[in-house]
N, C-alpha and C positions, 0 to 999 in steps of 0.2 A: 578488583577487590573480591576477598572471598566469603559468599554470604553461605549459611548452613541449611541444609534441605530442613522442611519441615518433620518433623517426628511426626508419624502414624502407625496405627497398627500393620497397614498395609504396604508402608514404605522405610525398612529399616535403614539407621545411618550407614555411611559405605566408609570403610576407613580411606584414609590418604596413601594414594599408590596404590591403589588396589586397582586392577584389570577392570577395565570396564564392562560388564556384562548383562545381558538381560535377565534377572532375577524375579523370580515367583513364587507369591508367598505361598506359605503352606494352606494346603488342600485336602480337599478329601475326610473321609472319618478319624484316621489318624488327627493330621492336623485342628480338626475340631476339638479332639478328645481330650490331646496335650494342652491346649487354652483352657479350657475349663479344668482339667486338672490344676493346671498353673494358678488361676483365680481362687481354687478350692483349697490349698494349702495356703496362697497367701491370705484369703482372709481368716483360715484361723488358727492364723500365727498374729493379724492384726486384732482377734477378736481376745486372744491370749495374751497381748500384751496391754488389753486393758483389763485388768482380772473382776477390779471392784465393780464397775457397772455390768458389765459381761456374767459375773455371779447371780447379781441382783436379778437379774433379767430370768436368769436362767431358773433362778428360785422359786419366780414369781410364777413362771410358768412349771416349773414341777410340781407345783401345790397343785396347780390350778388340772392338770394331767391325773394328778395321784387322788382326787377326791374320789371321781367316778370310776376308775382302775379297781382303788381300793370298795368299792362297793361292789363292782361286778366281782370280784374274786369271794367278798361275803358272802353273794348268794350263789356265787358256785362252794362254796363250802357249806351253806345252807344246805342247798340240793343233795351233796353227796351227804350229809346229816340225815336228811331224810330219809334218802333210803338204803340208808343204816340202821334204822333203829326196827329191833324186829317186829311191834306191836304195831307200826308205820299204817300198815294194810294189811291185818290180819282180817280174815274171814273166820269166824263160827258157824260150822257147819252141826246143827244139834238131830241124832239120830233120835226114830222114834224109839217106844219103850221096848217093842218086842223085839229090839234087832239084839241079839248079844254077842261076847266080846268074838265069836271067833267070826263072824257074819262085818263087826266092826270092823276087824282088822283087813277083811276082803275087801269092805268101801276103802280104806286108807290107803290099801294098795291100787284099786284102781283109780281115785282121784288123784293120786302122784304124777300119774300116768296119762296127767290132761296137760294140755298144752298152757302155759303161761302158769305154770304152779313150780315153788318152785320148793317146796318142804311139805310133806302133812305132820302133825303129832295129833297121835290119841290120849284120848281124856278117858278111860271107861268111867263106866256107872260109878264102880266102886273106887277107883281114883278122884273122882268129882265128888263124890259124897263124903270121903276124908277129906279133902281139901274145905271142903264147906267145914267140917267139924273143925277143924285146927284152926281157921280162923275166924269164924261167928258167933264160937259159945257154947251154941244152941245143942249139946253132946248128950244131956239128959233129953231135950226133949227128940232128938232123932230116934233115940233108943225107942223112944214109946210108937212109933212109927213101924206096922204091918211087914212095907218095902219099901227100897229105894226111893224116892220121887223124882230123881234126875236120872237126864238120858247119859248116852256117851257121846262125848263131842270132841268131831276132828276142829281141830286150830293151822287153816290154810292160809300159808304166806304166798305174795303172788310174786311173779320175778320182777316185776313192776311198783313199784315203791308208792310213787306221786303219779300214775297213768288211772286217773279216777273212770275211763272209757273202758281201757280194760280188766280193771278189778270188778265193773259194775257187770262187765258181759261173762267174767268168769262165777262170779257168785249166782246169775241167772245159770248157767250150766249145771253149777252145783246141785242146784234145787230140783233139777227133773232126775238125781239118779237114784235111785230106789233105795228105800228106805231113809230116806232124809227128809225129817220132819220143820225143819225151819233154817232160814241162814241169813248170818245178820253181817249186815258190813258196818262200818263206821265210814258211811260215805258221804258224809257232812263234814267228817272232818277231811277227807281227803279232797272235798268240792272246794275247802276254806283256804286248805294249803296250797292249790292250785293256782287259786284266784291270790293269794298272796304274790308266790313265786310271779305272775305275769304281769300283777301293777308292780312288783319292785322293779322286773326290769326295764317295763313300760317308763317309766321315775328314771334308771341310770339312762334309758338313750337320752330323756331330755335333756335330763344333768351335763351327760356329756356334749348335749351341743350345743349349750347354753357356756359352758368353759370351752367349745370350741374355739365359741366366737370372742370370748374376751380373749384365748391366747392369740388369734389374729390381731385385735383392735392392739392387746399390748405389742406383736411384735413392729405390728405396721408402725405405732406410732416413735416405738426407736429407731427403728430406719428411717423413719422421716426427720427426728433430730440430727440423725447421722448424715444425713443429706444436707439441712441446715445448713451442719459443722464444716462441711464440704463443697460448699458452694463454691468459693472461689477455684476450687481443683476441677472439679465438672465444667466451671466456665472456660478454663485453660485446656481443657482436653479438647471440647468442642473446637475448640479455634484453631489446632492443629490437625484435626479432622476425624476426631473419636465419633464412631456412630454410639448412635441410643444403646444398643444392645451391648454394645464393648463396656459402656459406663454402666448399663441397668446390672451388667454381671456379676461383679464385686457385692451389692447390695443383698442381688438372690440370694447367694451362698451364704453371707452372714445371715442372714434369715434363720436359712436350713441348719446353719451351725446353732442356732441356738434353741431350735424346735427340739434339734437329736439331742442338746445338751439339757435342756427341759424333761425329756422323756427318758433319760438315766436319771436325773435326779427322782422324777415320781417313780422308776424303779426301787430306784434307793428306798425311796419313803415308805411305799408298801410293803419290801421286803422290812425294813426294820417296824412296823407295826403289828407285821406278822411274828416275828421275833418275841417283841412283848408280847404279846398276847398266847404263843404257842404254850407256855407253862401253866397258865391258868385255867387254859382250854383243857390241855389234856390232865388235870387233875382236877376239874369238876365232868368230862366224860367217865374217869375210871370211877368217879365215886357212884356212877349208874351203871358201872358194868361194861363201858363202851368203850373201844381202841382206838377212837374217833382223834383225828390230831387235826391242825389246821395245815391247808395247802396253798401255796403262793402261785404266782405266775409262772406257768411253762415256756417252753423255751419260745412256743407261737407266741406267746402273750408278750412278754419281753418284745420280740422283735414286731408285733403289732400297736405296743404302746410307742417302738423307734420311729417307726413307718407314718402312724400317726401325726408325732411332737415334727417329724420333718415337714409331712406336707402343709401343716398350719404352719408352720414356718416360712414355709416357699408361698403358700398362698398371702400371709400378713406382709411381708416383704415387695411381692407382687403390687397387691394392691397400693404401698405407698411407692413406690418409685413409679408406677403407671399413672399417679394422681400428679407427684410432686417432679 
């Protein structure tokens, strides 16, 4: 009576009239690479042909990717904002009264010519004293006034936008070169935007590992339904002599397939937030002068949010087939 060999991974059936031979299965890195290929196309072609749950899944975790994505990309657009705008960390450097214009013009050329500077313009006397008349009024009574009462003042921009250490160390330079009677930074506000800029980011690491862990808890807990669903296949594979790791394989990958399909979707979602928002952004910069537009995810950032959505994937997958 003819009974049929067991099925295993390691013992394939042998057809009838086939030569008797001693047979060994596949070895080596190759053979590893081809099984895991093989597991990695069929689960998702298995994870593809459940669309509805497999979407949901995939939805729940692209929000859950796209919150913190979409905020680290706000204040990388913050940042480049800031030091955009030219008045950002402007230094006033006010000459004294005896210095005039052609003495002015000699300081403006050699503070140019300091390290971490990265524009001067001159203000003379007599450019500072029309500006003051054309917007304060006051055009009768300046007239009654002997001289001038304003110096000339350079207006130094630093290469440094949001670097509150070295704006502070370049306005301390300022101030010892001859003939410079005061120099004023607006270094309160540059202390405020700093300390801004480092709690928001300080806020997105939490964020994002605070959504880390829910997108583990959700993947873990569908593969542990999926497991459920599949009891009775897991118990029949054991019994023919499926190891742990042959059965945990199929589980990982769906994991990983739904981490990467998570981390296109919150692609998705940030690119189209940024879409909205590009029009309105750059027609309230122009209405201040500014070329400023909004910038999405570079090609790092894309393949860091894939990198990402997989390893939470492999990790939430991990964890339930290790438990269940």
């Amino acid at each position: 009576m003819y009974r049929p060999e067991p099925l295993s991974e390691a013992a394939p059936p042998r057809r009838r009239g086939a030569k008797l031979r001693r047979d060994t299965p596949k070895s080596g890195v190759r053979g590893y690479c081809v099984r895991h290929a093989q597991v990695l196309v069929a689960t998702l072609g298995r994870t593809w042909r459940a669309p509805g749950a497999s979407l949901l899944t995939v939805a729940v975790i692209g929000i859950a990717l796209a919150l913190p994505a979409g905020m680290s990309v706000l204040v990388d657009n913050v940042r480049a904002l800031s030091g955009a705008w030219d008045g950002a960390a402007r230094i006033s450097v006010f000459l004294k009264q005896d210095v005039d214009d052609a003495g002015a013009q000699k300081l403006a050329a050699a503070v140019g010519r300091e390290p971490g500077v990265a524009s001067v313009k001159l203000i003379t006397a007599g450019e500072a004293l029309a500006e003051f008349r054309r917007r304060s009024g006051f055009g009768a009574a300046l007239d009654a006034l002997d001289r001038n009462p304003l110096p000339a003042v350079l207006v130094v921009t630093p290469l440094s936008a949001a670097d509150v250490g070295a704006a502070t160390q370049l306005a301390r330079t300022l101030q010892k070169q001859p003939g410079v009677d005061n120099v004023e930074l607006d270094r309160a506000w540059l202390e405020r935007l700093h300390a801004l800029m480092t709690i928001a980011e300080r806020l997105i690491l939490v964020i994002a590992a605070l959504f880390a862990l829910g997108v583990i808890i959700i993947i873990g807990n569908t593969i542990r339904l999926d497991i459920q669903n599949r009891r009775a296949e897991i118990e029949v594979s054991k019994l023919i002599g499926a190891t742990d790791a042959f059965i945990r394989r199929p589980f990982l990958y769906t994991g990983l397939w739904y981490g990467v399909g998570g981390g296109i979707a919150a692609w998705l979602l940030v690119s189209a937030a940024l879409w909205l928002l590009h029009d309105p952004v750059r027609y309230l910069a122009g209405l201040y002068g500014s070329g400023f537009a909004l910038h999405g995810l570079d090609t790092g950032g894309v393949l860091t949010l894939l990198a990402a959505g997989a390893a939470l994937g492999w990790a939430g997958s991990w964890l339930a087939v290790s438990r269940h």
